[in-house]
N, C-alpha and C positions, 0 to 999 in steps of 0.2 A: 085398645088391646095391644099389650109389649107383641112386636113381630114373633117371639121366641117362646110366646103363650102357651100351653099346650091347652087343647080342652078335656077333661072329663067326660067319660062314657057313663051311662049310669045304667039297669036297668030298665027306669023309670020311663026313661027319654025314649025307649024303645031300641036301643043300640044303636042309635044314628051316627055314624059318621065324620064328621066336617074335613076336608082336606087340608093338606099341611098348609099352614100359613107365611112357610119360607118360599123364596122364591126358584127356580131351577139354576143352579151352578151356583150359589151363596157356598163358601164356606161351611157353612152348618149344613149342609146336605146330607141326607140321611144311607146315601149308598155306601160310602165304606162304612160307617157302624153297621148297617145288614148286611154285608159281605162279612166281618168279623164275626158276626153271630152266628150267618151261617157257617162258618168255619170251626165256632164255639161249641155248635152243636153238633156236626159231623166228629170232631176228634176228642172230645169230650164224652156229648152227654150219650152220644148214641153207640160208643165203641165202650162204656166206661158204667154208665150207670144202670142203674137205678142205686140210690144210696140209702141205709136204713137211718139217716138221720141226718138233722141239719146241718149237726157240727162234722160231718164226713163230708157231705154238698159243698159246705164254704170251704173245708183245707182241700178238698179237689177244684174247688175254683182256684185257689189260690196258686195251687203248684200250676195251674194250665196253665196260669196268666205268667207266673215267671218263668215259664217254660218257653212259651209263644215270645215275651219279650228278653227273653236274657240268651238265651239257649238252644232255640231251634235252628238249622240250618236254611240255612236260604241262598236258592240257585242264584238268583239275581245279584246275590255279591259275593262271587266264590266258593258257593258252598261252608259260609261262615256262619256265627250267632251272630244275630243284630247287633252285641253288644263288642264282640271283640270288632266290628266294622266302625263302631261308632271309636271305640279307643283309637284304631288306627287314622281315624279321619283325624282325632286329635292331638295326634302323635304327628302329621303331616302337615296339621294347623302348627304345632310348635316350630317343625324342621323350618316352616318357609318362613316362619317372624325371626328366626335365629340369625339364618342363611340369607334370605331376601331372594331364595328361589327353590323350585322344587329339584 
């Protein structure tokens, strides 16, 4: 079985279980995708929905997800979007290849 397997639940089997088959602290570790989720579902689905249809569901996913990555502020770097943090990191990657310092 690939380490990365998942198993199916079925009715059948009786809803059993099996525990993850990654190890603790592997990169693929499942804690920050469930801390996004929950984050997904506090400022989404539970401030925001219910939606009458699917294609409302997906362009509300859609605007979350460029919201969360393009556009929200975040204490942790100034009170910036992720996005204008990452241009200046790249803007600062140019200055020191230019200069040969910060």
């Amino acid at each position: 079985m690939d380490r990365n397997q998942s198993v199916v639940v079925t009715p059948r089997d009786g809803g059993g279980l099996a525990p993850s088959i990654d190890t603790v602290g592997d990169s693929d570790d499942n804690a920050m995708a469930e801390a996004l989720n929950g984050t997904f579902k506090a400022e989404l689905v539970t401030l925001h929905g219910p939606w009458r249809t699917r294609r409302q569901l997906e362009l509300a996913i859609v605007e979350w997800i460029d919201w969360f990555n393009y556009r929200r502020l975040r204490s942790e770097i100034r009170d910036i979007p992720p996005a204008e943090q990452e241009s200046n990191w790249y803007r600062q990657q140019d200055l020191v290849a230019t200069t040969g310092n910060l």
